[in-house]
Every structure is written in structure tokens, then in C-alpha cells.
N, C-alpha and C positions, 0 to 999 in steps of 0.2 A: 504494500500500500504506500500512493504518495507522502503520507502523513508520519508513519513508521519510520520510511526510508530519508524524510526530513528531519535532520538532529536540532530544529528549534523548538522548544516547549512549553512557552511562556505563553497565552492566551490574553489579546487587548480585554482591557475594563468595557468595550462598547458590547460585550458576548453576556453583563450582566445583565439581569432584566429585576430593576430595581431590588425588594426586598424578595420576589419570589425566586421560591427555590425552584420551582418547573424551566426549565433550560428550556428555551425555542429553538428546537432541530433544525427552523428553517435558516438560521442563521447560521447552523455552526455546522455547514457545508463545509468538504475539503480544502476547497479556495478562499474562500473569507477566513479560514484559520490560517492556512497559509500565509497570507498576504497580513493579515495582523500578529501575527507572531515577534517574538524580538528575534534578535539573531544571538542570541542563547543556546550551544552546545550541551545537549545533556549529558554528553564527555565528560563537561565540567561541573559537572554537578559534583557537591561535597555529596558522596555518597556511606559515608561513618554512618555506624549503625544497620545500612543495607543487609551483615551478614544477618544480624541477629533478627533483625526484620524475617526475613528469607526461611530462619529456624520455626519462627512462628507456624509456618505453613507447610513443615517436615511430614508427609504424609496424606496431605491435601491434593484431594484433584486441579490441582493449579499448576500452569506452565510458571519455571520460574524467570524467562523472559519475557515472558508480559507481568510479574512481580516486581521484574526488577524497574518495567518501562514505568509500572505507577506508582513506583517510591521516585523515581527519579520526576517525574512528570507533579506530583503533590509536591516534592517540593521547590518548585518555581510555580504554581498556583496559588501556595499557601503566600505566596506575596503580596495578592493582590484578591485574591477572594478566602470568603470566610471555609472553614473547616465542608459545612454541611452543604455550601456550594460547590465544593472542590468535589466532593464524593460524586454528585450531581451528574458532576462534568466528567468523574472518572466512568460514571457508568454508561454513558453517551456514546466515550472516548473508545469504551472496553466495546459495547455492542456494536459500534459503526468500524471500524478502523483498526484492531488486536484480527491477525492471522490466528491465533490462538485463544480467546476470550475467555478469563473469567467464568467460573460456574455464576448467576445472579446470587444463587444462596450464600455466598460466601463473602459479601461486601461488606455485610455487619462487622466482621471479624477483621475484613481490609482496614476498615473504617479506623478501628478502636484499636489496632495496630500500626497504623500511623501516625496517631496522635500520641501514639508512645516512644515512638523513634526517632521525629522528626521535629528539629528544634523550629520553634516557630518566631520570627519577626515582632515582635509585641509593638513597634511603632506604627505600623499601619492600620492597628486596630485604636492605638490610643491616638490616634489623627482622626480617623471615624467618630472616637467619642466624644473627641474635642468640637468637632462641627456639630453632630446630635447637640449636645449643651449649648454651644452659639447660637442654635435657633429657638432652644426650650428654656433656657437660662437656668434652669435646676432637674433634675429627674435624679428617681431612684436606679437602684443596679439592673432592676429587672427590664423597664425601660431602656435602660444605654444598652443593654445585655441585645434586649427585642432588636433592635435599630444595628447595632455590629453584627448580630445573626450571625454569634462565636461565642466558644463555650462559657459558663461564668468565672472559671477559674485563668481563660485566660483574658477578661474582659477587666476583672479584680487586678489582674497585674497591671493590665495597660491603664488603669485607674489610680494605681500607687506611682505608677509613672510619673501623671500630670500632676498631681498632688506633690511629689517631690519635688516636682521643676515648679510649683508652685502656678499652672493654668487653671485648677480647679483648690476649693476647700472640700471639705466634706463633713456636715453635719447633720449630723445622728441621721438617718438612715437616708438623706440627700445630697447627693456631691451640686455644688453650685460654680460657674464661672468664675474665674477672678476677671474682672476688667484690667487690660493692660495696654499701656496706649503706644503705638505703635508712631515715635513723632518724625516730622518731615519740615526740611528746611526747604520747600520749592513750592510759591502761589500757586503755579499751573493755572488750572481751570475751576479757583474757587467761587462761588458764588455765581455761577454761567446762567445767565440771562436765558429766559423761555425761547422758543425758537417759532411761536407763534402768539396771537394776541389772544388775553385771557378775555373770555366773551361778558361782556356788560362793563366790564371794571380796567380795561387794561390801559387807560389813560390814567386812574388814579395811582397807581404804582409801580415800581420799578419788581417786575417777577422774574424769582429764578429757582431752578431747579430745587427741591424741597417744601417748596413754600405749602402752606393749608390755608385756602379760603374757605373762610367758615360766617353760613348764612344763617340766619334766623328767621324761622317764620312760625306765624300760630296755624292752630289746625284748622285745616280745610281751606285756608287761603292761599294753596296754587304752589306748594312747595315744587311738586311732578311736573307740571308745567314749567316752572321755573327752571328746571331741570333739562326738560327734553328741549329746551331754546337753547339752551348752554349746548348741551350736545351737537344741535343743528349748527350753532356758529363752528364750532369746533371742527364737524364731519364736513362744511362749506370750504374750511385751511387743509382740509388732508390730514387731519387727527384723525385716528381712530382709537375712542375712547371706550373705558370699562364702568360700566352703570352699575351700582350696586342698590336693589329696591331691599328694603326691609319689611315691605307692607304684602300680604298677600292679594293676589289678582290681576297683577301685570297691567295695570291700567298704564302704566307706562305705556304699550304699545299699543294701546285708541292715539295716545298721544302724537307718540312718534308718526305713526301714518298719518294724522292730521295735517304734521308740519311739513311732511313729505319724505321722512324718511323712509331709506330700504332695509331688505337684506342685506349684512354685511356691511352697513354705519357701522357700527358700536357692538361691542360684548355687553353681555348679560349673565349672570349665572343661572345652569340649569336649575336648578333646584331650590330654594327659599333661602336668606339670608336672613337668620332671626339674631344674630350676633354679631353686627358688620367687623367689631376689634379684633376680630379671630380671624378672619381672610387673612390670605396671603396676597399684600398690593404686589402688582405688576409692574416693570418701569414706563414709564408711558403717565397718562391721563387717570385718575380714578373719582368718580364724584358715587358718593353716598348719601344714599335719601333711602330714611335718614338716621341718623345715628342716636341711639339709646344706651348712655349708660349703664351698666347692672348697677353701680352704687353711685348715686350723684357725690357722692363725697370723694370718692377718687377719680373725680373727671380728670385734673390736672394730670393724675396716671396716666391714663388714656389715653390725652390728648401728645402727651410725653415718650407714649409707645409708641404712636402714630406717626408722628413728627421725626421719629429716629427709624423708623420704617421706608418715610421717603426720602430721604437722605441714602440711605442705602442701596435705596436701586433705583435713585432719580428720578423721582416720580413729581407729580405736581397733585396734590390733591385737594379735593372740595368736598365740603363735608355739610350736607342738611341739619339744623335741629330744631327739637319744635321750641317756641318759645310758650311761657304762661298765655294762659286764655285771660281777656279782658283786659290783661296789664301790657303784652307785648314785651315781657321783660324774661330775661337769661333766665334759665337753672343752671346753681352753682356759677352766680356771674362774675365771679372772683376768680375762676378757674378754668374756664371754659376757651378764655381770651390769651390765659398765658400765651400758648406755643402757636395758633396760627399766627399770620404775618398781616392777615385782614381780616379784621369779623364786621359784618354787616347786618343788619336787622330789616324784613321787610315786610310795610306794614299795610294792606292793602285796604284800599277806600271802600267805603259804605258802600258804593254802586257798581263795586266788584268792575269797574270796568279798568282797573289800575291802580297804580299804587307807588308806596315810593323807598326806594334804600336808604334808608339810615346808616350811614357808616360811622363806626364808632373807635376802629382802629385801626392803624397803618402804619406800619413797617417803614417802608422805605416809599413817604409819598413822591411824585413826580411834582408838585406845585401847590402853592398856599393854597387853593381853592381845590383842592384835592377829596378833604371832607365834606365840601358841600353834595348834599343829598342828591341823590338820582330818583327820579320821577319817569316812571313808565307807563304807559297803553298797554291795557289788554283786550284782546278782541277774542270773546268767548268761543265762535264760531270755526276762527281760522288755528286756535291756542295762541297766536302772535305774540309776542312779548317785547314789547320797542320801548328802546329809553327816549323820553323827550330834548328833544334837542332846546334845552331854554334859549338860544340865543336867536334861533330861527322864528319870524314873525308868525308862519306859518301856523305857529304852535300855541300862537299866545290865544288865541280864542279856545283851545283846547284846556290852557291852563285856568283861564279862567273860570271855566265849566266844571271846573277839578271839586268834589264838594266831599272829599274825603278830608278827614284829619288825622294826623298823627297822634297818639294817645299818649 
């Protein structure tokens, strides 16, 4: 066999298929191992241990040149995949490609006599468990254990590891991240400027990558709508942005088709979003309508997660929340405003026919008159949502027709 008669043994990381242990055969054709393999001699494999290995099997129906190919073959696997993926792959390896195969019944025995022979690497499990915690910030052993899919005794080693070199603490039955800050003496590309115009607002301040605009409105005054106009300007530049609804029913897309959206504007997720702080944002665009703390008391958390969420993978995010009924006023207004860069409030007129943004903070405004309020048209029919241009005469009959008040 091509495979056999190739002395490379090492298999690319692209033959995983995430956490499951099912190998996809289609993939692990003769030529795609071929062509991903390193140029690894199994020549040179430290083969110590090999005899005693081999004794294990003294009387076994087993060729000992296909023993000796899957002690050499485990261990340049065990570099890169976990123990119970290695077997996986040996039994793949054994039925497609060994002149002489393996009885199946005797893999148990392969198994648990490998793992006694073959020193294993403990860095590339404790590099797995270091990213599991950089996304979870704490988890117990059984967790890190789930996620390395390796055994716990050697999951506990690669955990005394970090803990030595001090990347992780460990208290009483959770190992926790250290934060360590990794410093840099070169500006590069700090603070990069959006690379399109944020829709309704993008005269009042200077945006860049990271930023949270965060709107307020009470209920049933047009939050969705407000929403699906954003998106329309957005999908108008060549954004294609990620909507996240929290409400069930998808009235979002009466919306969208109103304003003219298609297929393939904007992402949605399939399934209900009853927790928007638990997604995973995308790089790109995200607006949420709209977001519910679990404890109003730890909003500034929240808003503190979030904020360090886009920063991460350069995102821009916008964030709905409802305001008090009758008062038009924040929950938790003390906390809510820390981390975006612009919170705005908007408070829709008696005759429902528009309304107007109250902005109440800003980062980095573009000019004095930056605060002053925006005043919109809504046209119930078309969902339209148009800021008034005060300076145009055009509009001044419109605004004086205006019989909403701000509360």
C-alpha cells in the first residue's frame, strides 16, 4: 500500500473533526493523508519501550509489523490528537491501509498498552487547556478534562503545569485564568476608524472598531423598526450585519420585507435568543434587540463583558434596551452608560408618527452641536424611519406639526 510504503506518519490537525471522536473516512483518503502529512520518518521514531510493548502481545493473533507500525505511528499522533482520537484513527488506519490488520477485538488491549509505553507530550494538552479557560474564564477538571478529550491523569498534569508557570490559580475545586498582559511598544492600528457610516448617528461621533451604541426605548415604541432601518442603511454600504431578536415571533421579518429587504441582507439566528450575553459576537456588525439583564445590578458586568468581547474580534456593536414605562428613564442608569461610547434614549410622540433621540453621551463627539437631539418621521405604512433635517425649510412645516413631547 501507498500509505505503508510512505515513511511519513504524522497526520495535519485539518483530519480533526472538532470534539467528535467519529473520524470522517471521507476525508482520510490515501491522498489527503499523503499530501498532509509532515515529512516525519518513522525511522526516526524514538522507538524505547517498542520491545516491551511487542511482549504484551507474546501469543496474540497479531502480526508484529503492523504492532510495531502502530506504536510507531501513536506516537507522532499523540502530538497532536488526544489518546481516544489516536485509537480512532489507529482503527481507520488498521482496516483501510495494514497488509496484515489487527484482529478488531484486540484494540482494547492496543489501547491501554500504549498508554503505558508511550511517553506523552503534556504541552499540547496544557495549551488546549489554556484556551478552554481563555474562553470560560474558570471551569472545573471534569470540564477542561471534556474539552482536551484526554485522560484525567494526564489533563491533572498538564494543569500542574500552568499553575507552576503560574497561567492559571486553582481554587478549591476551580482552576481560574491569571490575566497576564502581554505589552507592546508599537501604535499600529489602535483605535481604526469604522470603514463605513454608523446609520442615524454617524455625524455625531468619531466610531471605531469596538465601540457599543446603546439605544433606549420604552415598550412598544418601535424598538424593531428602529432596528430593521439600521440594518437597511447598513445592507445599502455593503454590510452584512448579524441581528440578534430576543422576543419571540420574528416580526423582525414583516419588517424587513416592508423596507425591502432580501435573502441574504443580514444573519439571524436559527433558533430563539433568550440570553443575548451568552452569544458568541462575530467580527463584523452585531445589533441586539434587545438586551435583558439577568440581575440589573450587575449590568456594568455585562456591559464590561461585552465591551471586551468586541474589542476582540473587532466588532462594532449596538445594543436595544427597554427603558421605564411613563418615565423614559434607564435601569440601572448609573451602569448601563459606563462602557458604550454613545447611549441615546428615544422617545416617540403621542401620534406615533415620530419621534426624537435624546443623546445623552459621547465619547468622542465630532462638534459642539453634536448633543443636540435628532428628531425623526415615521411613516407607519412604508416602517420608514428618517431623521429630520432641521436646517432644510422643507421640514419646518413638518416640525411644527410635531405635537409630541419629551417626558
Amino acid at each position: 500500500m501507498k500509505f505503508i510504503n510512505n515513511n511519513n506518519t504524522n497526520i495535519s490537525p485539518s483530519l480533526r473533526e472538532g470534539e467528535n471522536t467519529n473520524i470522517n473516512k471521507d476525508i482520510l483518503d490515501t491522498n489527503t493523508i499523503i499530501n498532509n502529512i509532515d515529512n516525519i520518518n518513522i525511522d526516526d521514531t524514538n522507538i524505547e519501550g517498542l520491545d516491551d510493548f511487542l511482549r504484551d502481545f507474546k501469543g496474540f493473533d497479531c502480526s508484529p509489523k503492523t504492532l510495531g507500525l502502530m506504536f510507531r505511528y501513536t506516537a507522532h499522533l499523540r502530538k497532536r490528537f488526544s489518546h481516544k482520537e489516536t485509537i480512532q484513527i489507529l482503527r481507520f488506519i488498521n482496516k483501510e491501509f495494514m497488509d496484515d490488520p489487527l484482529p478488531a477485538k484486540y484494540f482494547y488491549d492496543l489501547g491501554t498498552s500504549l498508554q503505558d509505553y508511550i511517553e506523552i507530550d503534556i504541552k499540547p494538552i496544557s495549551d488546549k487547556a489554556l484556551d478552554y479557560l481563555r474562553m470560560v474564564e474558570s471551569a472545573n477538571i471534569r470540564d477542561i478534562r471534556g474539552y482536551c478529550n484526554d485522560s484525567i491523569e494526564l489533563v491533572t498534569k498538564a494543569l500542574d503545569i500552568l499553575v507552576k508557570e503560574e497561567w492559571i490559580i486553582k481554587h478549591r475545586k476551580e482552576y481560574k485564568l491569571i490575566t497576564k498582559i502581554e505589552w507592546k511598544d508599537k501604535i499600529e492600528n489602535l483605535g481604526e476608524l469604522l470603514n463605513f457610516k454608523v446609520p442615524l448617528f454617524d455625524n455625531r461621533q468619531y466610531w471605531r472598531w469596538g465601540d457599543i451604541l446603546l439605544i433606549g426605548a420604552g415598550t412598544g415604541t418601535g424598538k424593531t423598526a428602529i432596528c430593521m432601518n439600521m440594518v437597511k442603511d447598513l445592507v445599502t454600504q455593503g454590510v452584512k450585519p448579524y441581528y440578534v431578536p430576543t422576543e419571540i415571533g420574528g416580526r423582525h421579518g414583516m419588517v424587513a420585507k416592508t423596507l425591502g429587504l432580501k435573502d441574504g441582507d443580514y444573519f439571524y439566528p436559527t433558533d430563539p435568543i433568550l440570553q443575548a450575553e451568552n452569544i458568541k459576537l462575530e467580527p463584523g456588525v452585531t445589533l441586539i434587540d434587545w438586551l435583558l439583564p439577568k440581575d440589573y445590578c450587575e449590568t456594568d458586568k455585562l456591559f464590561q463583558m461585552l465591551s471586551h468581547k468586541m474589542a476582540r474580534v473587532k466588532g462594532f456593536l449596538v445594543i436595544f434596551m427597554q427603558l421605564k414605562d411613563f418615565e423614559n428613564s434607564w435601569y440601572a442608569p448609573g451602569m448601563c452608560k459606563m462602557f458604550p461610547s454613545f447611549a441615546v434614549k428615544y422617545i416617540l410622540d403621542k401620534d406615533r408618527r415620530g419621534g426624537v433621540f435624546d443623546i445623552e453621551k459621547i465619547r468622542e463627539a465630532k462638534g459642539m452641536d453634536s448633543y443636540k437631539d435628532l428628531r425623526c418621521t415615521y411613516d407607519f405604512n412604508t416602517k420608514i424611519l428618517e431623521p429630520v433635517d432641521l436646517g432644510n425649510l422643507q421640514y419646518q412645516e413638518v416640525m411644527r406639526n410635531f405635537e409630541g413631547e419629551k417626558k
